[in-house]
C-alpha positions as CSV (number, residue, x, y, z in Angstrom):
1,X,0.0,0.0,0.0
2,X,1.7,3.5,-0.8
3,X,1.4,6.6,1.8
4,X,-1.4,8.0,0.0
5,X,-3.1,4.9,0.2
6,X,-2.4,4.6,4.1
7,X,-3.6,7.8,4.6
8,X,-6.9,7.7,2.7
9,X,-7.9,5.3,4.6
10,X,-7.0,6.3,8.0
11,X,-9.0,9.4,6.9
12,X,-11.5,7.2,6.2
13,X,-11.5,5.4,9.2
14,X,-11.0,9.0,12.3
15,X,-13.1,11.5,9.9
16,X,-9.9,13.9,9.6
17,X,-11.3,17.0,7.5
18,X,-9.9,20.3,6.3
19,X,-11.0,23.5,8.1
20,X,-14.3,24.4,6.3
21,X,-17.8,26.0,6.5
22,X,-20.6,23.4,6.0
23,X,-21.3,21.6,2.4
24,X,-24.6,22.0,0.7
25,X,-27.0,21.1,-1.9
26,X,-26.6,23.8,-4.8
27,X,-30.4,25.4,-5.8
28,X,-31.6,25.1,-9.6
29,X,-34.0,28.2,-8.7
30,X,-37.8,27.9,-8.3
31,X,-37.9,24.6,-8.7
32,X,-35.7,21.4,-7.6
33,X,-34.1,19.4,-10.5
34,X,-31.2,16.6,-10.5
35,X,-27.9,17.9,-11.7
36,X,-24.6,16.6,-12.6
37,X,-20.9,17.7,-13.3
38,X,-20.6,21.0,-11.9
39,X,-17.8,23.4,-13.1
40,X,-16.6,26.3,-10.7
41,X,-14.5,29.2,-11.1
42,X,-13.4,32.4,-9.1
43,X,-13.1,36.3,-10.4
44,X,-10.4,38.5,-9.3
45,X,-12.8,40.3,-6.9
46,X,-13.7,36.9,-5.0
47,X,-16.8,36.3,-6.4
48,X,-17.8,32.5,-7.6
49,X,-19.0,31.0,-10.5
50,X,-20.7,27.9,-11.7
51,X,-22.3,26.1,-14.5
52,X,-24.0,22.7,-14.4
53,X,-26.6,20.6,-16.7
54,X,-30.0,19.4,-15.6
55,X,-29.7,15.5,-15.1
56,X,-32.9,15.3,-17.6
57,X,-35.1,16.5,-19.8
58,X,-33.0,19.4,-20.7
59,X,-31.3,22.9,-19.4
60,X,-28.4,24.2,-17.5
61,X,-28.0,26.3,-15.0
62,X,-25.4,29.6,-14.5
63,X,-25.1,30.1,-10.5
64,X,-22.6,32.9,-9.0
65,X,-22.6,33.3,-4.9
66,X,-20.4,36.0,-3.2
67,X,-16.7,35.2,-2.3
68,X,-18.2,34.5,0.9
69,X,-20.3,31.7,-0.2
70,X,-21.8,29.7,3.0
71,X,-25.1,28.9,1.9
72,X,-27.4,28.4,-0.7
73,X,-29.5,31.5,0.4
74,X,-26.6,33.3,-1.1
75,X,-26.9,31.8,-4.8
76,X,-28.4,33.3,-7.5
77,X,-29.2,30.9,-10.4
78,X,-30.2,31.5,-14.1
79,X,-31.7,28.6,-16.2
80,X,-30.6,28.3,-19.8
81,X,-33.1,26.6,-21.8
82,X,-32.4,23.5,-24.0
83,X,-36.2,22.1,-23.9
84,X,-35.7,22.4,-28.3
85,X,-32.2,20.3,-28.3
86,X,-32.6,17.6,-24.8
87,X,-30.6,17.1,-22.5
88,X,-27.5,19.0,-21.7
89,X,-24.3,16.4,-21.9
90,X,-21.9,19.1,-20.5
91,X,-21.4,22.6,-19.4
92,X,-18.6,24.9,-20.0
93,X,-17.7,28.6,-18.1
94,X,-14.2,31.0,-19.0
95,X,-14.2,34.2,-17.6
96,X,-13.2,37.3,-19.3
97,X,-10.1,39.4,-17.9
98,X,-13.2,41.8,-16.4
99,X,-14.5,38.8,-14.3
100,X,-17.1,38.3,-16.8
101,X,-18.7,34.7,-17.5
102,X,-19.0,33.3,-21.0
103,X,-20.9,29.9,-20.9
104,X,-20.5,27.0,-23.4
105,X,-23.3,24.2,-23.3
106,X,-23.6,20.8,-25.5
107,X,-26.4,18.6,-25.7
108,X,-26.6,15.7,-28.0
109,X,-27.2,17.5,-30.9
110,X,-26.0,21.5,-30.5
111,X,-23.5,23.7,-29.2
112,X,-25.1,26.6,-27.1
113,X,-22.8,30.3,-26.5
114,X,-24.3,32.3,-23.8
115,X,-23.0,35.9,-22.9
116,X,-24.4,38.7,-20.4
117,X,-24.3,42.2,-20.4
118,X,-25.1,44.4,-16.8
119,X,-25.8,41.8,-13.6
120,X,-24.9,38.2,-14.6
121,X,-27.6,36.8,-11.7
122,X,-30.3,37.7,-13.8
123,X,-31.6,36.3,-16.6
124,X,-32.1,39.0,-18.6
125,X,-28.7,40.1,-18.7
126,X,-28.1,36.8,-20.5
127,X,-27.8,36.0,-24.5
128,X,-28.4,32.1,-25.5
129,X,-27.6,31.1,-28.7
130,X,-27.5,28.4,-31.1
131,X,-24.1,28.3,-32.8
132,X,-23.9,25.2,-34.3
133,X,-26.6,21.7,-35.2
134,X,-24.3,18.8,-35.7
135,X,-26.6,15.9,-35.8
136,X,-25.1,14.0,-32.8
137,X,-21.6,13.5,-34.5
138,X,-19.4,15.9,-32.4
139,X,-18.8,16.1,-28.9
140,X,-17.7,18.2,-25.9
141,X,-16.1,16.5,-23.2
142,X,-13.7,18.2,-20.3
143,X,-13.2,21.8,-20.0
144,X,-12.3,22.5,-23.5
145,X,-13.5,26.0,-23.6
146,X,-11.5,29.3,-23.1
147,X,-11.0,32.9,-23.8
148,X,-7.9,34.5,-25.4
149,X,-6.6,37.9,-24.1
150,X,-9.1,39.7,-26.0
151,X,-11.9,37.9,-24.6
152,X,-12.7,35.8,-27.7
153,X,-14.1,32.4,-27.3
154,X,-12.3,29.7,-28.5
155,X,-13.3,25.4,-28.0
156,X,-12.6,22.1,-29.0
157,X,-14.8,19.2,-30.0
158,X,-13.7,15.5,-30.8
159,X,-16.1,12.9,-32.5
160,X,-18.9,11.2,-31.1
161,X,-17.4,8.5,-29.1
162,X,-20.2,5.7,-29.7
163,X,-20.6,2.7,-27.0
164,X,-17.9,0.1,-28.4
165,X,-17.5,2.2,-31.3
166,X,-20.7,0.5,-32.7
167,X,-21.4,3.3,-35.8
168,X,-19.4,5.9,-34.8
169,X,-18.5,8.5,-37.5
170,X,-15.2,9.4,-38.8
171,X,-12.6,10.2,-35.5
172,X,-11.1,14.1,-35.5
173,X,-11.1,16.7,-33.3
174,X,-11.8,20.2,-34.2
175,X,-10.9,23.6,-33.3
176,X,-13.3,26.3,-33.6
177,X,-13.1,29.9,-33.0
178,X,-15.0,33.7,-33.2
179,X,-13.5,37.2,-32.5
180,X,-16.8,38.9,-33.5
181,X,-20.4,38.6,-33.6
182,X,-20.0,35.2,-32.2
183,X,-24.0,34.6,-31.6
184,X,-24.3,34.2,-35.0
185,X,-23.4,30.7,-36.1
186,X,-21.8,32.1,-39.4
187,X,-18.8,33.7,-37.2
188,X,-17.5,30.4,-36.2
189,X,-14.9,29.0,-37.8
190,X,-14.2,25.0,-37.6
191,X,-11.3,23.1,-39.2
192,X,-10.1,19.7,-37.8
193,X,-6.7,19.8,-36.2
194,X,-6.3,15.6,-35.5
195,X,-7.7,12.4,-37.3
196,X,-7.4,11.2,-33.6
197,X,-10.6,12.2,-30.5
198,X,-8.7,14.2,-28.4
199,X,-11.3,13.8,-25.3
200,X,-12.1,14.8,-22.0
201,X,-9.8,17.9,-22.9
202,X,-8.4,21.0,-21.1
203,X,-7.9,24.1,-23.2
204,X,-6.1,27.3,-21.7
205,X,-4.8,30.3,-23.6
206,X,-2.0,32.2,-22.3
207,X,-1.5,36.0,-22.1
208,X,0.9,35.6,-25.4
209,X,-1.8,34.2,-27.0
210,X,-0.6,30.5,-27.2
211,X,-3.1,27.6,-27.2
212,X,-2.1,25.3,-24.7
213,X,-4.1,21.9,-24.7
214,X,-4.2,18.5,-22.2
215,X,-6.1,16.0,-23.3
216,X,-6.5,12.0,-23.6
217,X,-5.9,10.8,-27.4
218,X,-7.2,7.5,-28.9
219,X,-3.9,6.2,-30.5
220,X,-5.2,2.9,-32.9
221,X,-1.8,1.1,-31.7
222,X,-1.8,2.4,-28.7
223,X,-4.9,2.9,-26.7
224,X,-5.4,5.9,-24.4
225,X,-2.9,8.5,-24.3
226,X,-2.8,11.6,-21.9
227,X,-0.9,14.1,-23.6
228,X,0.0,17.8,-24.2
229,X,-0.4,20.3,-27.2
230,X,0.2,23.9,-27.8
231,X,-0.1,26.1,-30.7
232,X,1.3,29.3,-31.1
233,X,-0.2,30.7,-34.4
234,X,-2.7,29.9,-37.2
235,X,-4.7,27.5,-34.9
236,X,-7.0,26.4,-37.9
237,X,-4.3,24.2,-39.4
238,X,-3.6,20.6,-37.8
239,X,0.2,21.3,-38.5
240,X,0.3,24.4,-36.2
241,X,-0.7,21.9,-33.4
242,X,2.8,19.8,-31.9
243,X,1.8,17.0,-29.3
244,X,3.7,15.1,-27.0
245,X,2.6,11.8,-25.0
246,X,2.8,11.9,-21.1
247,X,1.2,8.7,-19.8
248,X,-1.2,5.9,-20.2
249,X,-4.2,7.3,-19.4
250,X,-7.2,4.7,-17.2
251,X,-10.8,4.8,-17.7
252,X,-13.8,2.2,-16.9
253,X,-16.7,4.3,-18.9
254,X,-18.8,1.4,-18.9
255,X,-18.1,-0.9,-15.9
256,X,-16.8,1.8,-12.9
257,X,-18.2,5.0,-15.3
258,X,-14.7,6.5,-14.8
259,X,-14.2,8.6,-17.9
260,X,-10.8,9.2,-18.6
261,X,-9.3,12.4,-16.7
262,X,-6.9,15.4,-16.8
263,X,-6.3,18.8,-15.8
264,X,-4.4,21.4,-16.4
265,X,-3.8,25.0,-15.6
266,X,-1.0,27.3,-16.4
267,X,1.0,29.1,-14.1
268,X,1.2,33.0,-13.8
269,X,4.3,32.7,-16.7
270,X,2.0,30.6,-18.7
271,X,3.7,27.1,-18.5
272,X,0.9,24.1,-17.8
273,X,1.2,22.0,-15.1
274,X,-1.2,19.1,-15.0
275,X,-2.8,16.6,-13.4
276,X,-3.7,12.6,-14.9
277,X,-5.5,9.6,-14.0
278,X,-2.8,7.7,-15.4
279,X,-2.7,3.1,-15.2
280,X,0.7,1.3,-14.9
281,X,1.6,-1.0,-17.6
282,X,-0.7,-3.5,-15.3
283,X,-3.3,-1.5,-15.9
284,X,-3.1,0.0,-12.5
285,X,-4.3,3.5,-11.8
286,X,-2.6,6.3,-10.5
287,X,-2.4,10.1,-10.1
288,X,0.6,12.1,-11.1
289,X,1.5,15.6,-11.4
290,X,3.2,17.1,-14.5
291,X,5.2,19.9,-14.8
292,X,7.0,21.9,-17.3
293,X,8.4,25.5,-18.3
294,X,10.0,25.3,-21.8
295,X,9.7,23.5,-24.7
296,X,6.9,21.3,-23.5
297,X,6.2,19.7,-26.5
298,X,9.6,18.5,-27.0
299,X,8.8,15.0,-28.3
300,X,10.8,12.8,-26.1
301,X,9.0,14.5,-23.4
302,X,12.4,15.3,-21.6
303,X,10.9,18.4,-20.7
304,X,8.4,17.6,-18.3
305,X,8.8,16.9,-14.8
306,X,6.7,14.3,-13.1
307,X,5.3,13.0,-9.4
308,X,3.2,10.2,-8.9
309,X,1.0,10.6,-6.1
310,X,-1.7,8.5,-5.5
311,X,-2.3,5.1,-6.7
312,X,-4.8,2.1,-5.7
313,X,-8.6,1.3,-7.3
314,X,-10.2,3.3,-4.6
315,X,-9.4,6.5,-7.2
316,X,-12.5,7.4,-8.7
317,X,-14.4,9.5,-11.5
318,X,-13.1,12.6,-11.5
319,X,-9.9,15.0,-11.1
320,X,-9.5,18.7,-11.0
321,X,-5.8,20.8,-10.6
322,X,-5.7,24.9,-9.2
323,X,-3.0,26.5,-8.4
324,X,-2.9,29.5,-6.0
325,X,-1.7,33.3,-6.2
326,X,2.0,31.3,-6.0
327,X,1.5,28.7,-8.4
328,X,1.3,26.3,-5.5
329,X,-0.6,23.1,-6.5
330,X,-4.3,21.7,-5.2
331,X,-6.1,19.4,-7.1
332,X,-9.4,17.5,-5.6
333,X,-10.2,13.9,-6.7
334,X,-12.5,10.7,-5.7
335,X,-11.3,7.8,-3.5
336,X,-14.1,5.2,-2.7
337,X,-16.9,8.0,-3.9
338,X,-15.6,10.7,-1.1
339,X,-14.0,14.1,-1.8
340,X,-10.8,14.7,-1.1
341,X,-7.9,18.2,-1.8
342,X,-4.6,17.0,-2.1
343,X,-1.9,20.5,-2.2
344,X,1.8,20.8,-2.1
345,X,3.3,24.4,-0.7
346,X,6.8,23.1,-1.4
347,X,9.4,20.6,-2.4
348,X,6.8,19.4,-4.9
349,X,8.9,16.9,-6.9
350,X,11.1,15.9,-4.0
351,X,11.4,12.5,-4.0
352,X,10.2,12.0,-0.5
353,X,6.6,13.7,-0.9
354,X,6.9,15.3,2.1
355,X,5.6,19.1,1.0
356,X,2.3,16.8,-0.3
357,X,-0.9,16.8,1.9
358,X,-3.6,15.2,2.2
359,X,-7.2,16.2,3.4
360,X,-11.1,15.0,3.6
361,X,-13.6,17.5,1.5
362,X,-16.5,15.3,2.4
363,X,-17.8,12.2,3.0
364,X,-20.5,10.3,1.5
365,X,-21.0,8.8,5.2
366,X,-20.9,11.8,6.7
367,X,-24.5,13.2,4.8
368,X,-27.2,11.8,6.1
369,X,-28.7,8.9,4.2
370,X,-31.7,10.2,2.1
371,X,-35.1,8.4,3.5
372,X,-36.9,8.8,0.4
373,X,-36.6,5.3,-1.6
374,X,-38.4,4.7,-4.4
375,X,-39.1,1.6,-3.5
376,X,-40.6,-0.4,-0.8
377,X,-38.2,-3.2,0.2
378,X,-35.2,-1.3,-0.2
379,X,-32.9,-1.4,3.0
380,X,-30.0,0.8,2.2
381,X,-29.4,4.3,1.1
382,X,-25.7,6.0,0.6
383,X,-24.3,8.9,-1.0
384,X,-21.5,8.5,-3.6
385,X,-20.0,11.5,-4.3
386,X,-17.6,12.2,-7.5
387,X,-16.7,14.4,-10.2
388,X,-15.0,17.5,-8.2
389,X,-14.7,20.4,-9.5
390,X,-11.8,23.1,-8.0
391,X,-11.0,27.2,-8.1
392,X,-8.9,29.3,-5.9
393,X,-10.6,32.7,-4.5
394,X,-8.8,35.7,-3.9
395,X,-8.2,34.5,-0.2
396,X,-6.4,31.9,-1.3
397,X,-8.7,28.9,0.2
398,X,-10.1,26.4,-2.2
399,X,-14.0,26.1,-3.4
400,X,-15.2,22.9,-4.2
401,X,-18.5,21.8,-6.1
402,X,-18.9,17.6,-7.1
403,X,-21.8,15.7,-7.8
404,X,-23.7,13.3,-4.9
405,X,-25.8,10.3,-6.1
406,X,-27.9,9.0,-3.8
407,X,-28.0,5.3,-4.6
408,X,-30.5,2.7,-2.6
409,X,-30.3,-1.1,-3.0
410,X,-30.6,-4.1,-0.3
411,X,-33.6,-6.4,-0.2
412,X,-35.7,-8.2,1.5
413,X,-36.6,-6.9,4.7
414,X,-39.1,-7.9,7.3
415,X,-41.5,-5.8,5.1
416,X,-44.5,-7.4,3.7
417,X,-45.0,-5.8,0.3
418,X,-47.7,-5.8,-1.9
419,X,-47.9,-7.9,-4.8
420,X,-48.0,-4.7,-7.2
421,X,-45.1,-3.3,-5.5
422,X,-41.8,-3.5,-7.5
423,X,-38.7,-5.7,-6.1
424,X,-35.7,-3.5,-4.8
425,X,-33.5,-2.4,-7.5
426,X,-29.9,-1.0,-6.9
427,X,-29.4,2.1,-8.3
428,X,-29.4,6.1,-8.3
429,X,-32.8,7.9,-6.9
430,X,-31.1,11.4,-7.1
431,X,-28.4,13.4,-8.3
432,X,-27.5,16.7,-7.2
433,X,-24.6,19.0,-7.0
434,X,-22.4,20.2,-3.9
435,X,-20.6,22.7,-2.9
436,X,-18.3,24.5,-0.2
437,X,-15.8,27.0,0.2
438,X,-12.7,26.0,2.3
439,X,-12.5,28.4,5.2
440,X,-8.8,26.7,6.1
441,X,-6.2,23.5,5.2
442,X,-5.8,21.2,8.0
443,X,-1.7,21.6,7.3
444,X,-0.2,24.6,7.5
């Protein structure tokens, strides 16, 4: 068992958490819905922002709560309206140097852009639109959307990944971009920039204007890939677009539902550092953290520093990295469905680990079980919490948002059903979103 191992699960065992205010359940306005995969960033002035999909039939919500965020009292929410183009698959948020939210959402079919204008809490400061009806080919997965210095939105989009690859069209992955009137669909432009799906992707853009990209390639030879790519100029041409390989990435999308992961931010220089769910060459998982400051797509890949951190199969779905005002790494991932913020404040690629830490977010056991089970002989309700998401305010203390499931299963209890009444089935009654903002780290 490695260190990290040890101490998730003495964690796991005394309850050890990081200084914080209380968790709760984020609001989707007027009326409750399930939600899933919740993105969170911070402005300059403190203040917080989310986006994150309706589980079903459609929408997405924009949410923003003061940089003192402590309840959901303080959220305000605005719906975005999909009912035309179903369910959202995933939500996207880049904030303009003025602290201004730009919002990029995907459902099956169609890419939303949505800006605002005045007071982003309300709705009517909000534009929606349409910018492009691709038919269920395309994709977004990750957090593949950004802004460059001038505030223009850029993204990237792979091909639909079908289940087994059963009918899947042609793989690529595209690169599309507007500097002006970008809610009209005709300002886009699109060219493919790899025959390969570059998923589950980060894209950042640097104050000199360079593309920086982290994503997980399917290589035919190879399998997954986690990898790195920048591009400097002319972005539209698939040349412009160098790439190295980093790792072997792990996923389980249809056993675990672990999608492949990595994250990457870019320091205040602009030079990426990274984070990946990376597997052994016995298929082992494990995280490690990436580094580099020059010539990073070098293709031996000399340039990059590297720490492996955590390993074991109690890592689960979902990874997210942020650094602080000095660059100083935290990045929040699942272990046997809890939350937990792992930072370094030094010494982070010594080879004893000791500047690493390791703290508790929250629990699944620590929420109280929900006692609303769908159905009658059920004897067991738990929370499983996953896909973190991560941003750094201006007080330097992390806030956190991830996604709860409430799950129910067991069977056969001294309860004498009806005969109409279903059988217990194991599975998800609920999903909804989390969030809290650090008020301290347990190490100091």
């Amino acid at each position: 068992m490695s260190k990290y191992a040890f101490l998730v699960c003495l964690i796991l065992l005394l309850g050890r958490a990081v200084a914080q205010n209380q968790p709760f359940f984020l609001p989707t306005g007027a009326d409750v819905y399930n939600t899933y995969s919740p993105t969170v960033e911070t402005d300059s002035q403190g203040g917080i922002h989310m986006v994150y999909p309706a589980y079903i039939p459609s929408d997405a919500f924009y949410a923003y709560c003061p940089s003192d965020c402590s309840s959901p009292e303080q959220v305000s929410v605005v719906t975005f309206s999909t009912a035309d183009d179903g369910t959202v698959h995933n939500t996207m948020l880049a904030l303009d140097s003025q602290g201004k939210p730009q919002v990029l959402i995907a459902t099956g079919t169609t890419v939303y852009y949505a800006t605002c204008t005045g007071d982003c809490r309300k709705e009517s400061a909000w534009t929606l639109s349409k910018i492009m009806n691709h038919a269920g080919d395309k994709e977004l997965s990750g957090e593949a959307f950004a802004l460059d210095p001038q505030g223009h939105p850029r993204f990237v989009m792979h091909s639909y990944r079908a289940y087994l690859g059963i009918g899947a069209p042609e793989p690529g992955t595209f690169y599309l971009s507007c500097d002006t009137n970008c809610h009209d669909a005709s300002s886009w432009q699109e060219s493919q920039i790899s025959p390969q799906i570059w998923q589950e992707t980060t894209l950042r853009i640097s104050q000199d204007g360079v593309a920086h990209l982290a994503m997980v390639a399917e290589v035919d030879t190879l399998g997954q890939i986690a990898g790195y790519a920048e591009c400097r100029s002319n972005c539209h041409s698939e040349e412009a677009w160098p790439v190295v390989g980093l790792f072997y990435a792990y996923s389980d999308r249809y056993v675990e539902e672990i999608d492949p992961a990595i994250s990457m931010v870019l320091s205040r220089e602009g030079n990426p550092r990274i984070v990946t769910l990376a597997k052994d060459d016995d298929g082992a998982r494990f995280i490690v953290y990436s580094s580099c400051d020059a010539n990073c797509t070098a293709e031996d890949g000399s340039t990059w520093q590297h720490n492996s951190l955590l390993d074991g199969d109690v890592i689960g779905d979902g990874l997210d990295l942020a650094l602080d005002a000095q660059d100083r790494p935290r990045f929040a991932y699942v272990a046997d469905y809890n939350i937990f913020l792992v930072y370094c404040n030094e010494s982070c690629f010594d080879d004893s680990d000791a500047g690493w830490h390791l703290d508790k977010v929250e629990l699944g056991s620590d929420m109280p079980p929900d006692m609303i089970i769908p159905y009658a002989d059920c004897t067991v309700a738990a929370w499983f919490l996953r896909q973190p998401s991560l941003a750094i305010g201006t007080d330097g203390l992390p806030k956190l948002a991830w996604r709860a499931e409430d799950i129910s299963g067991g069977g056969e209890p001294d309860y004498q059903k009806q005969a109409w009444e279903a059988d217990c089935r194991a599975g998800a009654d609920m999903t909804l979103n989390r969030f809290v903002a650090l008020s301290g780290y347990d190490f100091n």
